[in-house]
C-alpha positions in Angstrom: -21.7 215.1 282.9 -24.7 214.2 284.6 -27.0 211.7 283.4 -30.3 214.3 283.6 -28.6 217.4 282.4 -30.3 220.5 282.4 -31.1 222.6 279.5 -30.9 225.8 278.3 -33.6 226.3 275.0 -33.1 228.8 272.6 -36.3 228.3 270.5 -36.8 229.9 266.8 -40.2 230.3 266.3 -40.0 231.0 262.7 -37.4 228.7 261.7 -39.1 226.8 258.7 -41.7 229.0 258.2 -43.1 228.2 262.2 -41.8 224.4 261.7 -40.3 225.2 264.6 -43.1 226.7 266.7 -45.5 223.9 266.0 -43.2 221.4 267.3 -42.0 222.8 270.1 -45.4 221.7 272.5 -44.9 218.2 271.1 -41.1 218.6 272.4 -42.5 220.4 275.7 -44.8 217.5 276.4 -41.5 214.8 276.0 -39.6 217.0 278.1 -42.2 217.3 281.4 -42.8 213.5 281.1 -39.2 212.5 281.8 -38.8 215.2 284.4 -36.0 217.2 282.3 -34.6 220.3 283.7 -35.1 223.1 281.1 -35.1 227.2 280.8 -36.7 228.6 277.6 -35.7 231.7 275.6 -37.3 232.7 272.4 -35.4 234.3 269.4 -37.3 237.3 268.2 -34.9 238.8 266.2 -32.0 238.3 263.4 -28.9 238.1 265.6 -30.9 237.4 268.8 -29.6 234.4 269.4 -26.1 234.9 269.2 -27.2 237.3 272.1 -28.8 234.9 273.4 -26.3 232.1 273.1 -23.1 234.4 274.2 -24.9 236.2 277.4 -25.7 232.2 278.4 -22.0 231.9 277.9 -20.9 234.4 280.1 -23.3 232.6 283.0 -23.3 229.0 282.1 -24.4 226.9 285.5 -22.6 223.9 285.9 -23.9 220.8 283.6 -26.0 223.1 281.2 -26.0 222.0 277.9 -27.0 224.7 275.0 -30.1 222.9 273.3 -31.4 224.6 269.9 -34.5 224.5 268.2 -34.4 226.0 264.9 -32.8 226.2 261.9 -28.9 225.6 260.1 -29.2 229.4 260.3 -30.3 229.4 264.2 -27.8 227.5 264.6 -25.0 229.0 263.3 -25.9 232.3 265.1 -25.7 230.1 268.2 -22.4 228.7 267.9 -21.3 232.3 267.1 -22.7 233.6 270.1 -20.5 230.7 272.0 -17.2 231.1 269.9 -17.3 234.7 270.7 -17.4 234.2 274.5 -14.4 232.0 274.0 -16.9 229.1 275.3 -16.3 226.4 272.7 -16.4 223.6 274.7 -20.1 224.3 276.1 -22.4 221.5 274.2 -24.8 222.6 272.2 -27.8 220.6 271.5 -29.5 221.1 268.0 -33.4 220.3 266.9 -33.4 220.7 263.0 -36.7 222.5 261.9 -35.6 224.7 258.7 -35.8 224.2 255.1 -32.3 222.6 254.1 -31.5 220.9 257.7 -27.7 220.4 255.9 -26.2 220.0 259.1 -28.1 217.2 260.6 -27.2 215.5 257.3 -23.9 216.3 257.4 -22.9 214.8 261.2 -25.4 211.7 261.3 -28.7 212.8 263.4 -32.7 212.3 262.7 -33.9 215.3 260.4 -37.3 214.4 262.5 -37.5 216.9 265.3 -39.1 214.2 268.1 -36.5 211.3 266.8 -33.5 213.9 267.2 -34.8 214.6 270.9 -34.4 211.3 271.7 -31.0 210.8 270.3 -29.7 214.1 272.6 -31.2 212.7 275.7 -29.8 209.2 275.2 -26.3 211.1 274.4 -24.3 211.0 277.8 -21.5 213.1 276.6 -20.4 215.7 274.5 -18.8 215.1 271.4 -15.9 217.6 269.5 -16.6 218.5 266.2 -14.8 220.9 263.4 -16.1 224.4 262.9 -15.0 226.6 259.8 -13.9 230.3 261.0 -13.7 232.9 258.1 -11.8 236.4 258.2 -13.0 238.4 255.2 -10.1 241.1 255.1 -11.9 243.8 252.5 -14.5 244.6 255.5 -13.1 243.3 258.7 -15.4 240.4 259.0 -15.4 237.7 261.0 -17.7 235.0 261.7 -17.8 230.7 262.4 -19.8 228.3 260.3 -21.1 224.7 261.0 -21.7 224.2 257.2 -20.0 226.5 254.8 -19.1 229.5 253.3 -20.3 229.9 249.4 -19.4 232.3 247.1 -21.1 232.4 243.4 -23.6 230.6 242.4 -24.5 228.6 245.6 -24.9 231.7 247.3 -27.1 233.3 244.2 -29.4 230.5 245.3 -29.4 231.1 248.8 -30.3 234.4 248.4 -33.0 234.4 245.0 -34.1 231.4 247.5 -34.8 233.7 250.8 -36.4 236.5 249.0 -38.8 233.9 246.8 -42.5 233.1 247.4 -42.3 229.4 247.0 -40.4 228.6 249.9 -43.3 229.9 252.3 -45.2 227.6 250.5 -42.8 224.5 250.3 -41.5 224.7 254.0 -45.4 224.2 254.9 -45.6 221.1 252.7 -42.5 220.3 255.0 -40.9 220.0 251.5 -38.0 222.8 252.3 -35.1 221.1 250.3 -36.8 222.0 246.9 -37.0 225.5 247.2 -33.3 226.0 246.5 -33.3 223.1 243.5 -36.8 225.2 242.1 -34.1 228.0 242.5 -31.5 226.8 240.4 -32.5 227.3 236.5 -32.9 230.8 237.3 -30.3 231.2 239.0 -27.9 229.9 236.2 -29.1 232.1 233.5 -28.4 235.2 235.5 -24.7 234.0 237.1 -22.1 235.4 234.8 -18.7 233.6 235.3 -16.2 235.6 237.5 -12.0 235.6 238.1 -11.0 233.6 241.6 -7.7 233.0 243.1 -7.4 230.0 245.8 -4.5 230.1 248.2 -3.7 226.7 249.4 -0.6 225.0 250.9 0.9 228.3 250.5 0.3 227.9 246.9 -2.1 230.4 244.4 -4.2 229.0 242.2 -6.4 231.2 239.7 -9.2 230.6 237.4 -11.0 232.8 235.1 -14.0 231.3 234.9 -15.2 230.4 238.6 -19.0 230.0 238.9 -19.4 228.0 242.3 -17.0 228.3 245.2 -18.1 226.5 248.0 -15.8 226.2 251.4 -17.4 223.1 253.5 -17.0 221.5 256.6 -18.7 218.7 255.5 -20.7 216.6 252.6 -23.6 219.1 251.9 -24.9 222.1 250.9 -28.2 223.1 249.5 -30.8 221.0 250.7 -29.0 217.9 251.0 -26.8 218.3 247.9 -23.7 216.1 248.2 -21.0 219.2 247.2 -17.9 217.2 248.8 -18.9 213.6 249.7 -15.7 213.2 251.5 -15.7 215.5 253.8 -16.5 214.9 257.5 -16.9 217.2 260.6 -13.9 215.1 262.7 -11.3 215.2 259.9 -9.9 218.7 261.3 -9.7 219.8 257.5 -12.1 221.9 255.7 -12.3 221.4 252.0 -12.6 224.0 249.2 -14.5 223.5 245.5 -14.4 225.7 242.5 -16.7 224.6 239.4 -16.3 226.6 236.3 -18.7 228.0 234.1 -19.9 225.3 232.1 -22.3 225.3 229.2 -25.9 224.7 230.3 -26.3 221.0 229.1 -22.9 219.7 230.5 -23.6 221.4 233.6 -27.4 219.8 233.5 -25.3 217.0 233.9 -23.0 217.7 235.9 -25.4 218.7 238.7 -27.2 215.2 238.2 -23.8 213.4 239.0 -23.6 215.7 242.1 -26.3 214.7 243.5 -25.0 211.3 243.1 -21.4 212.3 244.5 -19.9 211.7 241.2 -19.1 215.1 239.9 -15.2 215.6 241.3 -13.5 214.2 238.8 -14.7 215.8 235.5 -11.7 218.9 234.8 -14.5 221.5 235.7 -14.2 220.1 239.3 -10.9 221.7 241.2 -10.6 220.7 245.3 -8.7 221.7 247.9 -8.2 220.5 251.4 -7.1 222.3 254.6 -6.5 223.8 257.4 -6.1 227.3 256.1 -7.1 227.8 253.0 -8.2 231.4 251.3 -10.1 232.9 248.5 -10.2 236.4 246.6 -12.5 237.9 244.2 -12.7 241.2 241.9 -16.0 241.3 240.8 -19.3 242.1 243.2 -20.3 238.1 243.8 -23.3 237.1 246.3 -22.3 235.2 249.3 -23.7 233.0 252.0 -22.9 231.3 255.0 -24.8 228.7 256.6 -27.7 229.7 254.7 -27.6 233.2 255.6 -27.3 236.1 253.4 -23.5 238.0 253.2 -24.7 240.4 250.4 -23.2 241.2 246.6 -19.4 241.8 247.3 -15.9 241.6 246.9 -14.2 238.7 249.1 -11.0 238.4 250.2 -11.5 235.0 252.8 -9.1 233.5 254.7 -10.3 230.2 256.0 -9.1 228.6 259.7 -10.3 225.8 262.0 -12.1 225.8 265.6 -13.0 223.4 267.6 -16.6 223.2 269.5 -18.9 220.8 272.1 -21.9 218.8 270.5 -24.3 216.8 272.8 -25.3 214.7 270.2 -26.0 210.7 269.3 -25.7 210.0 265.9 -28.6 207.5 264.5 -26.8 203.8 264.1 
């Protein structure tokens, strides 16, 4: 890989409520100074840049490297657009600029858009990471995330979250992350508890009272919430957590030792690690992945590994 690569930009302009497009001249100006190589594309739509990402696949000149600007959801619709062309080992290049940012947490890279740039043109080459892929058998669906899957009340979040008025308003005052905590207390008192059977190690486990089943490729979820502190993204195993339905001061407190990392070992806590690992629901439950919105369903996941290219310094 050359030292000057060349980029191809796939630019979300409304990634953190235009976080995104007011950056990107500051970016443009770094990028003429050193004399980098670069195409621009603009996402204009949901799904666009999967498009995008998998018709760039499909004509990839030698020593591109996939560079998006955007958020964890931008991102994820990238790496879908790759994994579908079978393209996995093309780097991809990421510029945090959404609300939560959980995957620049989660591998080790600046959350500040102009200090990120600089790590990926320092980076001289391309670094495998995991990917979760899901199969959700009860409608055919498919997809790969770079965060993780949630089902319950992470998910409820997500999705009160999206369709809420404060997070406009947060993701202007560049404080993103507490739209989803300002989320949470109503959230709770509208999540009944619902029945859940984990399959792992060929073994069924089944609880009667799930409330938040999360399936992560690494620590975070949320906003920087520390869901599984020991997972990492080059462990090639993707770890599963079902809390229970607590009463509302214990799980007050348990939250407060999650954001601390200290909320696995209380008996509410169940984890499971893996390489395939699955889920099933009854009941109509939200979901989410990566941020994005799967709708009020039943589930019936089964969880795999993939493999894909990251052109990417991680701060020291």
């Amino acid at each position: 890989m050359p030292s000057n690569p060349h980029f191809y930009i796939i630019l979300n302009q409304v990634a953190g409520t235009g976080q995104a497009a007011s950056i990107w001249p500051k970016i443009e100006t770094q990028l003429k100074q050193k004399q980098i190589h670069y195409d621009l594309q603009l996402s204009h739509y949901a799904g666009h840049t999967t498009q995008l990402a998998f018709q760039f696949a499909k004509f990839k000149y030698t020593d591109q490297i996939l560079l998006i600007i955007g958020g964890d959801g931008t991102l994820n619709q990238a790496i879908n657009g790759l994994q579908n062309a079978q393209r996995g080992d093309i780097p991809i290049a990421y510029i945090p600029c959404g609300s939560g940012n959980d995957f620049a947490r989660g591998v080790g890279i600046s959350r500040d858009p102009l200090t990120v740039l600089e790590q990926i043109l320092s980076a001289t080459m391309p670094t495998a990471i995991d990917l979760g892929y899901y199969h959700d058998t009860t409608k055919n669906d498919h997809g790969y995330f770079v965060n993780n899957v949630g089902i319950g009340f992470d998910a409820n979040v997500v999705s009160t979250t999206n369709h809420s008025n404060h997070k406009r308003l947060l993701n202007r005052l560049h404080l993103g992350s507490l739209a989803y905590i300002s989320s949470l207390v109503k959230v709770f008192m509208h999540q009944d508890a619902f029945e859940v059977t984990v399959t792992a190690d060929h073994q069924n486990h089944y609880f009667k009272r799930g409330f938040l089943v999360t399936t992560t490729n690494h620590p975070y979820f949320g906003g920087g919430v520390p869901i599984m502190p020991s997972a990492t993204v080059d462990n090639h195993q993707l770890d599963l957590i079902v809390i229970e339905k607590l009463n509302p001061f214990f799980f007050c407190y348990l939250f407060v030792m999650m954001l601390f990392g200290r909320h696995t070992r209380y008996q509410a806590v169940h984890h499971f690690e893996g390489t395939n690992l699955a889920i099933q629901t009854k009941t109509l439950e939200f979901g989410q992945m990566d941020g994005e919105e799967l709708g009020s369903r039943t589930f019936d996941i089964h969880y795999s590994l993939k493999s894909q290219a990251f052109w990417l310094k991680k701060q020291a």
